[in-house]
PDB file with one MODEL, atoms N, CA, C and O in Angstrom:
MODEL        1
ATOM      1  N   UNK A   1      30.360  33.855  23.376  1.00  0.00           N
ATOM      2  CA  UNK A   1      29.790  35.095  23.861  1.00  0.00           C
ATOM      3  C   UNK A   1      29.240  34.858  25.269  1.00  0.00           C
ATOM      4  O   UNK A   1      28.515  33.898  25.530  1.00  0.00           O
ATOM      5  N   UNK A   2      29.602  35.738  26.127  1.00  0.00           N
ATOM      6  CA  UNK A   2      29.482  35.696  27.707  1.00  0.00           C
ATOM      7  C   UNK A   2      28.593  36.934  28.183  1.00  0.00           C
ATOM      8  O   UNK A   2      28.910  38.124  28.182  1.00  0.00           O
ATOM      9  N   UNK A   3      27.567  36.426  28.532  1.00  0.00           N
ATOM     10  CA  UNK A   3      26.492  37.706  28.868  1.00  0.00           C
ATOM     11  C   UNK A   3      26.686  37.818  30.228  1.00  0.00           C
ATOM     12  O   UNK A   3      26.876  36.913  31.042  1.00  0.00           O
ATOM     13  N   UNK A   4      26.618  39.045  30.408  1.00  0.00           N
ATOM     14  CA  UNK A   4      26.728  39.403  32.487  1.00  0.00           C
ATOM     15  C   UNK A   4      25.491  38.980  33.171  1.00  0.00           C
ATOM     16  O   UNK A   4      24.357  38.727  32.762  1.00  0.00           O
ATOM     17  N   UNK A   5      25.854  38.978  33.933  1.00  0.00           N
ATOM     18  CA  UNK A   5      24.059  38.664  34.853  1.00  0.00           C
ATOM     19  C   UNK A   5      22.856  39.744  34.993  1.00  0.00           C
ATOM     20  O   UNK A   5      21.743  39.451  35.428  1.00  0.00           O
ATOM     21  N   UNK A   6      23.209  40.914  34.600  1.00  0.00           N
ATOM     22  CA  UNK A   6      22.425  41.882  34.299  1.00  0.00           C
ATOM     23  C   UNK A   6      22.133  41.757  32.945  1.00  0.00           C
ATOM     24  O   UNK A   6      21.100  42.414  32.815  1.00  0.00           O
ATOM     25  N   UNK A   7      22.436  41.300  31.861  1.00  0.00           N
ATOM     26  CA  UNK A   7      21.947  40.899  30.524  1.00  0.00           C
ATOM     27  C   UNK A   7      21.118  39.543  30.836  1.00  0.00           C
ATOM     28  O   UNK A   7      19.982  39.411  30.380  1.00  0.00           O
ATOM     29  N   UNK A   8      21.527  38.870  31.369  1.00  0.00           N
ATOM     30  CA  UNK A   8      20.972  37.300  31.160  1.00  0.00           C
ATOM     31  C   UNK A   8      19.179  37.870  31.801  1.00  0.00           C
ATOM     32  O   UNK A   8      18.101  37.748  31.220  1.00  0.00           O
ATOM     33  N   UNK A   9      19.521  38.574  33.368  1.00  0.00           N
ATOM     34  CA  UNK A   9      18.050  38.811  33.555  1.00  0.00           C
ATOM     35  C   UNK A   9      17.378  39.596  32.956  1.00  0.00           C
ATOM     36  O   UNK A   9      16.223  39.664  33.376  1.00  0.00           O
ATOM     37  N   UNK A  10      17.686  40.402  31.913  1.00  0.00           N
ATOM     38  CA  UNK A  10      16.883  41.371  31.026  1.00  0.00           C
ATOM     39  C   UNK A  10      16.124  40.831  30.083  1.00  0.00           C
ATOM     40  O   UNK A  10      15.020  41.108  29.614  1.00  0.00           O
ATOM     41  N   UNK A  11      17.593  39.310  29.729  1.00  0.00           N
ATOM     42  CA  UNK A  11      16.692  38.509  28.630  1.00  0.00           C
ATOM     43  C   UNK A  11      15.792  37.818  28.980  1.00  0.00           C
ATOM     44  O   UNK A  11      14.762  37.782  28.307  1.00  0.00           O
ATOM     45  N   UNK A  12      15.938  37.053  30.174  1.00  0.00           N
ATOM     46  CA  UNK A  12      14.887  36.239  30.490  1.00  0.00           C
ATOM     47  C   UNK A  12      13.724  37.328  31.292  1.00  0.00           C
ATOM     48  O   UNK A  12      13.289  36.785  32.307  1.00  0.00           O
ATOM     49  N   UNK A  13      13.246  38.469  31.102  1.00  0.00           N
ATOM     50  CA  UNK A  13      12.533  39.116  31.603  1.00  0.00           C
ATOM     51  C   UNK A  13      11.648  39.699  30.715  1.00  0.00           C
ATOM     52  O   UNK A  13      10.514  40.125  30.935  1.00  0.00           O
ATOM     53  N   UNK A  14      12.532  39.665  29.292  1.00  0.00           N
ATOM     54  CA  UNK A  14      11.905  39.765  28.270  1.00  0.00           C
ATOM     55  C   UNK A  14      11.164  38.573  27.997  1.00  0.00           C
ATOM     56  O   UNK A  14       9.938  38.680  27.962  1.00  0.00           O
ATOM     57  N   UNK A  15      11.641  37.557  27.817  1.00  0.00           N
ATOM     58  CA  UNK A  15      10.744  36.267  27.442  1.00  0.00           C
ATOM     59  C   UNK A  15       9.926  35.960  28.197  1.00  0.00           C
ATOM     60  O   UNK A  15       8.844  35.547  27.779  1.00  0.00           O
ATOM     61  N   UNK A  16      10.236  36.087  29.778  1.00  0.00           N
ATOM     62  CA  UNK A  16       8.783  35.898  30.594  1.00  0.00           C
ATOM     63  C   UNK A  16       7.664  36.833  29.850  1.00  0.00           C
ATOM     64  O   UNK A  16       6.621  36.405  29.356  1.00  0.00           O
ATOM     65  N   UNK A  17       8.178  38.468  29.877  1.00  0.00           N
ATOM     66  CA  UNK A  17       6.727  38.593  29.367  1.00  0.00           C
ATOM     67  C   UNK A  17       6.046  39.042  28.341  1.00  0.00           C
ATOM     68  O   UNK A  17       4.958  39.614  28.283  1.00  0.00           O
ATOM     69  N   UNK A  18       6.984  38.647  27.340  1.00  0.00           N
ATOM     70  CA  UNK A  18       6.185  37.586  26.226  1.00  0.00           C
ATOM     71  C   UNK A  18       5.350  36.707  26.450  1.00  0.00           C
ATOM     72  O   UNK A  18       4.215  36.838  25.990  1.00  0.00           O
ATOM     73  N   UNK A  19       5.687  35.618  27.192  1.00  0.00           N
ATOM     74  CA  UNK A  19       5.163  34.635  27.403  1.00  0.00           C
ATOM     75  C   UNK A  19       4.071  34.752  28.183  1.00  0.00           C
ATOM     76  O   UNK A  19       3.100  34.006  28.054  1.00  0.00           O
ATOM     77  N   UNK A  20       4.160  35.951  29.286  1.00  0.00           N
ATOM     78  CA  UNK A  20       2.701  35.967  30.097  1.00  0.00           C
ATOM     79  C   UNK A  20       1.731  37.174  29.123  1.00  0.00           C
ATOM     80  O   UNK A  20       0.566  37.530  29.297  1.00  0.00           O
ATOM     81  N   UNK A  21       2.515  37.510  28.297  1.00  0.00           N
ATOM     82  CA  UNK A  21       1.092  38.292  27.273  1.00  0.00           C
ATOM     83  C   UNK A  21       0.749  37.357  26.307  1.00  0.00           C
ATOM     84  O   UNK A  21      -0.104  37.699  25.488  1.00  0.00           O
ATOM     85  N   UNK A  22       1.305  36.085  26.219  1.00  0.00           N
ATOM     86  CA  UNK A  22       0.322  35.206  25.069  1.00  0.00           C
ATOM     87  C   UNK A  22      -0.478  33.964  25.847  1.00  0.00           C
ATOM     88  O   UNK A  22      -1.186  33.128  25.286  1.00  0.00           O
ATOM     89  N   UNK A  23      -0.179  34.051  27.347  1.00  0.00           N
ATOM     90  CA  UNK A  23      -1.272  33.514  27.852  1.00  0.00           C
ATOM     91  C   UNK A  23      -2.179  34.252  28.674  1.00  0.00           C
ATOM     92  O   UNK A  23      -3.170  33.668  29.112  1.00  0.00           O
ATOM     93  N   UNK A  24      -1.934  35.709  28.999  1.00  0.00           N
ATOM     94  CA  UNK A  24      -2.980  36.609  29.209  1.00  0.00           C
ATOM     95  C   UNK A  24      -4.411  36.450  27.926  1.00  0.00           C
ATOM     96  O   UNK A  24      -5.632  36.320  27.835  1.00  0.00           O
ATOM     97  N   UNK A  25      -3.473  36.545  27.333  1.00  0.00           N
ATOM     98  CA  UNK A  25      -4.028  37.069  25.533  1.00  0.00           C
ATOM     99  C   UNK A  25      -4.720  35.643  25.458  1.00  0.00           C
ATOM    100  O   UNK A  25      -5.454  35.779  24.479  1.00  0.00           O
ATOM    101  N   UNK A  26      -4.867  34.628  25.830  1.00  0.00           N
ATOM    102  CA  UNK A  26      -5.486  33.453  25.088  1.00  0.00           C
ATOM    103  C   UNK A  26      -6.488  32.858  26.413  1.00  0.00           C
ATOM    104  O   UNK A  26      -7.431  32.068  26.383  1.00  0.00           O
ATOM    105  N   UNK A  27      -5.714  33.753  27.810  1.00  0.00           N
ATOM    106  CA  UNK A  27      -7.344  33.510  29.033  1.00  0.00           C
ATOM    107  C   UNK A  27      -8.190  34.420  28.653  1.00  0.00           C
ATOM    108  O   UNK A  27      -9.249  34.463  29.280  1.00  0.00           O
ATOM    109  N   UNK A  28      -7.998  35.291  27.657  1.00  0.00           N
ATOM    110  CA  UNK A  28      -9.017  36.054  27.600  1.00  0.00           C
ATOM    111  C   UNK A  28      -9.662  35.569  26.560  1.00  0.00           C
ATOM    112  O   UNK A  28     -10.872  35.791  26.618  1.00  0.00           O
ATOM    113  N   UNK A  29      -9.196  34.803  25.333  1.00  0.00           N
ATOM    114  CA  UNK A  29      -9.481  34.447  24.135  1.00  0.00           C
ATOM    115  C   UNK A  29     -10.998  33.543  24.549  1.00  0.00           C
ATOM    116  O   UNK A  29     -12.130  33.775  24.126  1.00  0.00           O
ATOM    117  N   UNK A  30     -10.486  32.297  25.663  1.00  0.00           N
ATOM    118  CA  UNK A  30     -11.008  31.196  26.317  1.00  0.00           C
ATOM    119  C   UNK A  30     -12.367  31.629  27.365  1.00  0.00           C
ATOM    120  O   UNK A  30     -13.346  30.942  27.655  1.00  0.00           O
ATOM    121  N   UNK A  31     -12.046  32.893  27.755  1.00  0.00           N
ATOM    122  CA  UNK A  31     -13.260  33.792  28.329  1.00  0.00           C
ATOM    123  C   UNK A  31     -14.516  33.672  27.597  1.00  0.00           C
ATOM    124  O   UNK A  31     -15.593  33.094  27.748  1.00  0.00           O
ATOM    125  N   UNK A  32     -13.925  34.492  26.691  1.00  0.00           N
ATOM    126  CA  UNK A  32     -14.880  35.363  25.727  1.00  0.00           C
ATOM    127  C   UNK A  32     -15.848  34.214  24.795  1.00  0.00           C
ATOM    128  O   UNK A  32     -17.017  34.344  24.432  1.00  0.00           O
ATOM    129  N   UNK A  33     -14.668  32.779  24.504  1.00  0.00           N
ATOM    130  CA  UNK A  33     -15.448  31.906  24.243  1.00  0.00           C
ATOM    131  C   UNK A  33     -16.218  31.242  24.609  1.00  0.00           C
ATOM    132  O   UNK A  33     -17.183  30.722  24.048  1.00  0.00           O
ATOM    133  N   UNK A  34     -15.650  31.183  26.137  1.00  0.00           N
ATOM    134  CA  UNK A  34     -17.272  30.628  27.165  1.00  0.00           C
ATOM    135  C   UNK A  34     -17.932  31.673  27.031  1.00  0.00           C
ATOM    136  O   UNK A  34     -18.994  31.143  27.358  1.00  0.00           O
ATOM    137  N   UNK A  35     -18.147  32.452  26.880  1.00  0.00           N
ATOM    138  CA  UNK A  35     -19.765  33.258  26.320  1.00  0.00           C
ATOM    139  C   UNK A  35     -19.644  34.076  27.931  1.00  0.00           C
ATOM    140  O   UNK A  35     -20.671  34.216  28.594  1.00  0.00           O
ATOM    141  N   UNK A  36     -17.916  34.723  28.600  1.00  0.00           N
ATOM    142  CA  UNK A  36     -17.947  35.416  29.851  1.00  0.00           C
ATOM    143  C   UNK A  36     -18.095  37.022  28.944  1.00  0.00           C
ATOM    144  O   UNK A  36     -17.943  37.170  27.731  1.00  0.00           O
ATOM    145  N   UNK A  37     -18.456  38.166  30.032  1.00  0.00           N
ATOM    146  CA  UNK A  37     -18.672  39.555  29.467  1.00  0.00           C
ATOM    147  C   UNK A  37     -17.242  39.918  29.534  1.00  0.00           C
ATOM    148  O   UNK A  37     -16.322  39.396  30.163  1.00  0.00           O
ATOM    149  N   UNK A  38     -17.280  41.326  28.430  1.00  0.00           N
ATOM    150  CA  UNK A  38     -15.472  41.420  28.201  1.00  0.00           C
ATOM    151  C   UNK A  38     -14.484  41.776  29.467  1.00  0.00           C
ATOM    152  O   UNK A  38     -13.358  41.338  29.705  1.00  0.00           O
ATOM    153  N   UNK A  39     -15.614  43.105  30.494  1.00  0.00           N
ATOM    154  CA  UNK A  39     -15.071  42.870  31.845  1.00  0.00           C
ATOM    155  C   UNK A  39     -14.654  41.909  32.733  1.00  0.00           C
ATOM    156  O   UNK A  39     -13.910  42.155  33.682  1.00  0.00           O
ATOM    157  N   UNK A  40     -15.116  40.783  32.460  1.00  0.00           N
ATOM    158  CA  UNK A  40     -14.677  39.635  33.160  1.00  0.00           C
ATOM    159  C   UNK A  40     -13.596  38.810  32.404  1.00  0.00           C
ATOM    160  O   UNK A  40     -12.830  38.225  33.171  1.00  0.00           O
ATOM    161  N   UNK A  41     -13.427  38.681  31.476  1.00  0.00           N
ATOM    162  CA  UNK A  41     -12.607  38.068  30.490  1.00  0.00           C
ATOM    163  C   UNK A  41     -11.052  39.256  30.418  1.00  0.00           C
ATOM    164  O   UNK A  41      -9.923  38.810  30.216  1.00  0.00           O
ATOM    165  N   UNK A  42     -11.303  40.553  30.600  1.00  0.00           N
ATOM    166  CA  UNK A  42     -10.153  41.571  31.149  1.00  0.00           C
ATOM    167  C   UNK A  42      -9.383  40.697  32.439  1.00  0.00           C
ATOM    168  O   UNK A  42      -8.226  40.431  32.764  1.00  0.00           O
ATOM    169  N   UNK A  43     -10.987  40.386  33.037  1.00  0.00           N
ATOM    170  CA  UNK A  43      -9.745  40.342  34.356  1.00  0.00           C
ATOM    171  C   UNK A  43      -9.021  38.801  34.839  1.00  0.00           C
ATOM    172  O   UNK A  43      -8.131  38.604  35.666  1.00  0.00           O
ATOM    173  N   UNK A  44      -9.814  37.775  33.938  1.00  0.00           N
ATOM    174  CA  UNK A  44      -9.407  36.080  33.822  1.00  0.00           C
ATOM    175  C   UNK A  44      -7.817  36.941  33.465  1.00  0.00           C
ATOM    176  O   UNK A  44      -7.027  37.174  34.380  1.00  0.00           O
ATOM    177  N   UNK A  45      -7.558  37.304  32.154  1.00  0.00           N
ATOM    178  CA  UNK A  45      -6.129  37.445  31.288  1.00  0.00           C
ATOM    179  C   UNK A  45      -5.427  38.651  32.171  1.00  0.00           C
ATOM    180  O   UNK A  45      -4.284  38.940  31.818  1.00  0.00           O
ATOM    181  N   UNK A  46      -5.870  39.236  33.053  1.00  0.00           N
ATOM    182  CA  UNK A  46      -5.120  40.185  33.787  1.00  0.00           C
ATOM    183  C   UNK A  46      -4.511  38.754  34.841  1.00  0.00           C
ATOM    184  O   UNK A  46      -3.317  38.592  35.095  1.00  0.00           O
ATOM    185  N   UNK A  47      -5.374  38.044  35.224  1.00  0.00           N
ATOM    186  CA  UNK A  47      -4.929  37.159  36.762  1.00  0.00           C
ATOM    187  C   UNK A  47      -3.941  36.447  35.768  1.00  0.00           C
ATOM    188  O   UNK A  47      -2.737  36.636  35.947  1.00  0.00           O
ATOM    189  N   UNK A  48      -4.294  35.762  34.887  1.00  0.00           N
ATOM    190  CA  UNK A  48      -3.223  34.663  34.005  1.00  0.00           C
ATOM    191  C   UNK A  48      -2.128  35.583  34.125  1.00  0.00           C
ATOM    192  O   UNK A  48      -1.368  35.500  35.090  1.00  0.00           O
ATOM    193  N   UNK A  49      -1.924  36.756  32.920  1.00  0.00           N
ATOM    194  CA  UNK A  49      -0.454  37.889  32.948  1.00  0.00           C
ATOM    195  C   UNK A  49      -0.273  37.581  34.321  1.00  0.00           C
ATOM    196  O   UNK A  49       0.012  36.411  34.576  1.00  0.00           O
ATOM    197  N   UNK A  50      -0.362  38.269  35.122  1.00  0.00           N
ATOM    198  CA  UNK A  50       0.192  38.485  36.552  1.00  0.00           C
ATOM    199  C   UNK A  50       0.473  37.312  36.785  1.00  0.00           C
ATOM    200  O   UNK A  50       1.700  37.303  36.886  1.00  0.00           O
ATOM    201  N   UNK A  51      -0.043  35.944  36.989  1.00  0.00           N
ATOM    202  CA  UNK A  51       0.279  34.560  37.461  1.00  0.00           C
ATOM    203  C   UNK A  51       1.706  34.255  36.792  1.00  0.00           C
ATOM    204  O   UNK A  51       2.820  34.222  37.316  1.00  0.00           O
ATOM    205  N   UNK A  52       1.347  34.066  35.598  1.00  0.00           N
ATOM    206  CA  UNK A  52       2.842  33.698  34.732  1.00  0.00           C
ATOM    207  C   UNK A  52       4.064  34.786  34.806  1.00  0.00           C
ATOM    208  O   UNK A  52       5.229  34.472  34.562  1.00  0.00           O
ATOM    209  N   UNK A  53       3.558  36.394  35.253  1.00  0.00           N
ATOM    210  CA  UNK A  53       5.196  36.943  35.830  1.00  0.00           C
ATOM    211  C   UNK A  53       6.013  36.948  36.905  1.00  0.00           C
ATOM    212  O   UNK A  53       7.162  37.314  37.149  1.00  0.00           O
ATOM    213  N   UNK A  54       4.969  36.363  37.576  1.00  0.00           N
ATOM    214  CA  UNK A  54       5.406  35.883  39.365  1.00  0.00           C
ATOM    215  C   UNK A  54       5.911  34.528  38.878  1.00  0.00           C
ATOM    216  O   UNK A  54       7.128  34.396  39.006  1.00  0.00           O
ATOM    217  N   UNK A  55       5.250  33.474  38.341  1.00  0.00           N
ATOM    218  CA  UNK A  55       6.034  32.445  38.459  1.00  0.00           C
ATOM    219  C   UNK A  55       7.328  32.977  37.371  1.00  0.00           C
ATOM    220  O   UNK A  55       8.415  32.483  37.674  1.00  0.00           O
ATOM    221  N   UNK A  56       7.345  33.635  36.514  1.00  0.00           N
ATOM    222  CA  UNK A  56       8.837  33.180  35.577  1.00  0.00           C
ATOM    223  C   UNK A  56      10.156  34.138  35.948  1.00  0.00           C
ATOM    224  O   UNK A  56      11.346  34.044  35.648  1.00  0.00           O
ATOM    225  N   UNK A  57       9.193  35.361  36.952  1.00  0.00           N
ATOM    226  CA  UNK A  57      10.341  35.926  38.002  1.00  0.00           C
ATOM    227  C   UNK A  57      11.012  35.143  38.996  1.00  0.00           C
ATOM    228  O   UNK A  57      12.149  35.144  39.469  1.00  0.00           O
ATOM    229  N   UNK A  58      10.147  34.588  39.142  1.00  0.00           N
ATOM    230  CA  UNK A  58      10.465  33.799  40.443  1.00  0.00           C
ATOM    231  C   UNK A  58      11.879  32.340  39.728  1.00  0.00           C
ATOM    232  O   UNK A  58      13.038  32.037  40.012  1.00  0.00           O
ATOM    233  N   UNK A  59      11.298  32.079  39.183  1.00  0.00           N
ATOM    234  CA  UNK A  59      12.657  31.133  38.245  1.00  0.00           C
ATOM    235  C   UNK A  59      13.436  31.767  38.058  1.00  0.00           C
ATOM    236  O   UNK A  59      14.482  31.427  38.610  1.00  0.00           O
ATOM    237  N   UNK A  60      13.507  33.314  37.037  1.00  0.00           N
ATOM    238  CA  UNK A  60      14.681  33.494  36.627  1.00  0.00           C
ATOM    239  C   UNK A  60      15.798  34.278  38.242  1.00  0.00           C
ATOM    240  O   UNK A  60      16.968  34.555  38.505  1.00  0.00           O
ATOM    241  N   UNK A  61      14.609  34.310  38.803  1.00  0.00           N
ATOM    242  CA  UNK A  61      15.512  34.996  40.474  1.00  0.00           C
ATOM    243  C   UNK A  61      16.028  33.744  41.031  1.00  0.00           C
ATOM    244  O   UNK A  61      17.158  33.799  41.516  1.00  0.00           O
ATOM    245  N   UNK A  62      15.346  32.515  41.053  1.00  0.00           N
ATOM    246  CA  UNK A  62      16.421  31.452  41.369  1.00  0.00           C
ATOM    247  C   UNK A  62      17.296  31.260  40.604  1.00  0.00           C
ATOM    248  O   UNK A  62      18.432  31.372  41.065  1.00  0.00           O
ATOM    249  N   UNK A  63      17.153  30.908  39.188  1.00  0.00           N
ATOM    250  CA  UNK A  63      18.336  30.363  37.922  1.00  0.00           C
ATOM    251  C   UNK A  63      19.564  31.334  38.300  1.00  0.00           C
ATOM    252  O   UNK A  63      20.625  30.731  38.461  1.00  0.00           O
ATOM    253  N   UNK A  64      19.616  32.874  38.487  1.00  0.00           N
ATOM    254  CA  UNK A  64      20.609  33.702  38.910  1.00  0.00           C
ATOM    255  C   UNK A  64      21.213  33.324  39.888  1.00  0.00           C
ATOM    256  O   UNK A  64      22.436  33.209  39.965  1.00  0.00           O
ATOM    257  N   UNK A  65      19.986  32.966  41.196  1.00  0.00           N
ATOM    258  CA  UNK A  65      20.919  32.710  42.540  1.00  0.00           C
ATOM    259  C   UNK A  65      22.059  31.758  42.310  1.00  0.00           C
ATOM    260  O   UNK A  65      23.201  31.844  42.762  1.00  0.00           O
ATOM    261  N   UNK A  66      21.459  30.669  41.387  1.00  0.00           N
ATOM    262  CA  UNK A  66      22.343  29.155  41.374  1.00  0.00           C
ATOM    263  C   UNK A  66      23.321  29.303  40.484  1.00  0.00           C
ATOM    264  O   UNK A  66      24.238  28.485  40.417  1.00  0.00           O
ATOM    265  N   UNK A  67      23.242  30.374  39.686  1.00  0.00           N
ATOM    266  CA  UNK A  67      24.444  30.489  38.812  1.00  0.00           C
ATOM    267  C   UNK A  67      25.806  31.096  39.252  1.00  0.00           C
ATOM    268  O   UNK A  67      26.744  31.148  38.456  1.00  0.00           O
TER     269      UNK A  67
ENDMDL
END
């Protein structure tokens, strides 16, 4: 089975963000356990999400180029 390059980046766009909502989801977990207020612990797991979709865009926009 041969996926086009418009499938391959959908999939890996899906798994990035998966992956940046379960480490959004666990800077905030790590917040809240240092004893930070929930507004601040929003915005630790907002910077994590955002960090991890820039970096796993940024891979899957190279992995395409090189393919």
């Amino acid at each position: 089975m041969h996926l086009t390059q418009a499938e391959l980046l959908l999939v890996a766009l899906l798994m990035i963000t998966l992956l940046a909502m379960g480490v959004g989801g666990a800077a905030m977990a790590l917040a809240r356990w240092e004893g930070l207020t929930v507004p601040a612990a929003i915005s630790r797991g907002g910077t994590a999400f955002a960090g991890t979709m820039v970096l796993g865009a940024s891979l899957a926009g190279l992995f395409l180029m090189l393919k």
